[in-house]
N, C-alpha and C positions, 0 to 999 in steps of 0.2 A: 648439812645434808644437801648434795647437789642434786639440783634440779630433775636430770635423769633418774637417782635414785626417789627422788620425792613421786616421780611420775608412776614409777613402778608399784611402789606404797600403794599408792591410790588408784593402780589396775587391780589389786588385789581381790580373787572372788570373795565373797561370803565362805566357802570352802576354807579357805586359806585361815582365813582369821580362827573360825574353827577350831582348825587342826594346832594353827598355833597357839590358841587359847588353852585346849588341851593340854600343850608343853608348860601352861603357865603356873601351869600347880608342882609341888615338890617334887622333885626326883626325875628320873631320866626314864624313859621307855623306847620302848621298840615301835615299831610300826605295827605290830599285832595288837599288841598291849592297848597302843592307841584305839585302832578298831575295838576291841570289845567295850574299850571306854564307851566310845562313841554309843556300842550299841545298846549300852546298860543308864545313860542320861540322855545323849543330845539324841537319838531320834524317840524321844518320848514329849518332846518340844518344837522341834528340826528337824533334823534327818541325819541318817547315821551312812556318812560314804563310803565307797565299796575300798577294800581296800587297798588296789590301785591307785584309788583319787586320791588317799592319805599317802601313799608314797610318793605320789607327782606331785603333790603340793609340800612334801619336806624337802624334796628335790628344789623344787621351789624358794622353799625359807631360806634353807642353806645358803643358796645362790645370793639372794639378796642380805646375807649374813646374818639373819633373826635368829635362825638356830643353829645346833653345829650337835654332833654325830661323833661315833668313835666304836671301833670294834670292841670287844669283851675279852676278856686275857686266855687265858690258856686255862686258869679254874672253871671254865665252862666247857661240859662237853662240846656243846654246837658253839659258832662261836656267831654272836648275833650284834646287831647295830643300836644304839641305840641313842636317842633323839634328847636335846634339853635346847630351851629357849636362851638366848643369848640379851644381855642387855639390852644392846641395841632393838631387838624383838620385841621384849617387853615394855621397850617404850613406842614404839611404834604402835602395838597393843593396844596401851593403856591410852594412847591416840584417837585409837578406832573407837573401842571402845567408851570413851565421853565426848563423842563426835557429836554435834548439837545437831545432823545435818538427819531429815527424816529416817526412819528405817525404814521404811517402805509397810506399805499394807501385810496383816496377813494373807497366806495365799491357801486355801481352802481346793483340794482337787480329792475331792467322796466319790471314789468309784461307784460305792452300792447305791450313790443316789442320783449316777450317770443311769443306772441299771433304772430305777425307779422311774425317772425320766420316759426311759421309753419301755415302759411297763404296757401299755395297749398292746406289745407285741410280745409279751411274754404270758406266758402261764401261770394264774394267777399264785397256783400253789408253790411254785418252784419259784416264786419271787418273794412267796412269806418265807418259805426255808432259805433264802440267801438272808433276808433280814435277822430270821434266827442264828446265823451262823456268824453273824453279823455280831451280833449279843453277845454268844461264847467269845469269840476273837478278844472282844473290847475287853468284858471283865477279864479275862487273860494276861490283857496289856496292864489293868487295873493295878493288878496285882504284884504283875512284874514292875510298877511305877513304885509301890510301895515297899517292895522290898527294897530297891534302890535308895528311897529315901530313906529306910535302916540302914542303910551303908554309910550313907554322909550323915547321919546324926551322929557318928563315930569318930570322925573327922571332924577340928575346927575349921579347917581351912577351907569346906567345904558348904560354907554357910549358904553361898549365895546358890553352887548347885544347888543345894536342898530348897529353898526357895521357887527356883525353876521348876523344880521336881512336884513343889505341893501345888503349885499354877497345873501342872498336868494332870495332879491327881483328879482334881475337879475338871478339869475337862474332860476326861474321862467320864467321870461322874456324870458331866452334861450330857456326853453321846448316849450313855445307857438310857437314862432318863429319854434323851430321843427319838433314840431305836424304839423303846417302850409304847412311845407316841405313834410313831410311825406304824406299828403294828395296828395298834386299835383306829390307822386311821385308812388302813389295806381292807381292815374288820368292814368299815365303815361303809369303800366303796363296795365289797361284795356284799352286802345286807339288802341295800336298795337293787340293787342287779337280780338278787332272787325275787324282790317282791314285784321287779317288773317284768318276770316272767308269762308268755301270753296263757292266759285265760283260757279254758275251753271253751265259753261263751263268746269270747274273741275274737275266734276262730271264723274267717268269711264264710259262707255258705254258696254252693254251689246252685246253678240255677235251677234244679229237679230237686233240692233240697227243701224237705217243710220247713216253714220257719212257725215261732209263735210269736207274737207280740201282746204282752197280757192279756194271753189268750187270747185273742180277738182272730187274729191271723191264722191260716191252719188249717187239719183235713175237718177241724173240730171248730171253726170261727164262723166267719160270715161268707168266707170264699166256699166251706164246704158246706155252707146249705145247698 
């Protein structure tokens, strides 16, 4: 491998390896095929790219000869493109992937607990309803994680997805669980908020206003003898 090409290797995004990881499982796909892949495992882990970014980065593989492409014959009405990883690809891969070199931190960006953050400026009720809607979403995705991993228990090849897939299940599991928390703990700050609500005894008194002081003070104390 010359030099220039080793350099390019190792310009490669995250994206990339992705997409070509994708190809690395049996059989040839399209660029759509890829996207729903995408959208049915890796963004239940990752993130699932649009599908422009998978066509810019098969552009990509091609180029540096990882993958390689070919139109559909004449027995297909439409006639479509379709993607397979190339030797050379899957050793490059297989590269990346037992790279001893960090993978970096996960990166954590919760919208709803951007919102939370600046909650003194929001309403309290229409911030517990984002949280609940918050709940429906997750168990949603829960679910759609679980169906997933009914896909690849179908599949041997797909051991280590499925693996990825049951790490998500439980995270999942964790958000609910912390949604859960986060609600009774919304409960928590509004409780004390009502019970520090002012008093009518509280209330300053005006200067023409009787006051009592255990009884002492008043039209009825020692000021109105």
């Amino acid at each position: 491998m010359t030099s220039s090409h080793k350099s390019k290797k190792q310009d490669l995004p995250p994206t990339a390896w992705a997409v070509l990881g994708l190809l690395s499982f049996p059989g040839e796909r399209t660029g759509y095929e890829l996207k729903k892949w995408a959208d049915s495992s890796l963004r239940f882990f990752y993130w699932s790219p649009a599908v422009s970014q998978i066509y810019a980065e098969l552009r990509r593989l091609e180029e540096l000869g990882y993958a390689a492409s070919a139109r559909s014959g004449p027995e297909e009405a439409r006639s479509k493109r379709r993607y397979a990883i190339t030797a050379a690809g899957r050793e490059a891969l297989a590269g990346w992937a037992s790279d001893s070199a960090e993978a970096g931190p996960p990166v954590l960006k919760h919208g709803l607990l951007l919102r939370i953050w600046l909650g003194h400026l929001a309403e309290p009720e229409r911030l517990r309803a984002r949280v609940g809607e918050h709940l429906e979403h997750t168990r949603g995705e829960l679910a759609a994680v679980r169906e997933a991993m009914e896909h690849a228990r179908e599949v041997p090849q797909w051991a280590f997805p499925a693996l990825a897939l049951r790490w998500s299940e439980r995270q999942h599991l964790a958000e609910l669980e912390l949604t859960e928390a986060l609600l009774a703990d919304l409960d928590g700050l509004a409780a004390p908020a009502a019970s520090d609500a002012p008093d009518a005894s509280d209330a300053p008194h005006s200067p023409g206003a009787p006051r009592s002081l255990n009884g002492l003070d008043g039209p009825d104390g020692p000021d109105g003898l």
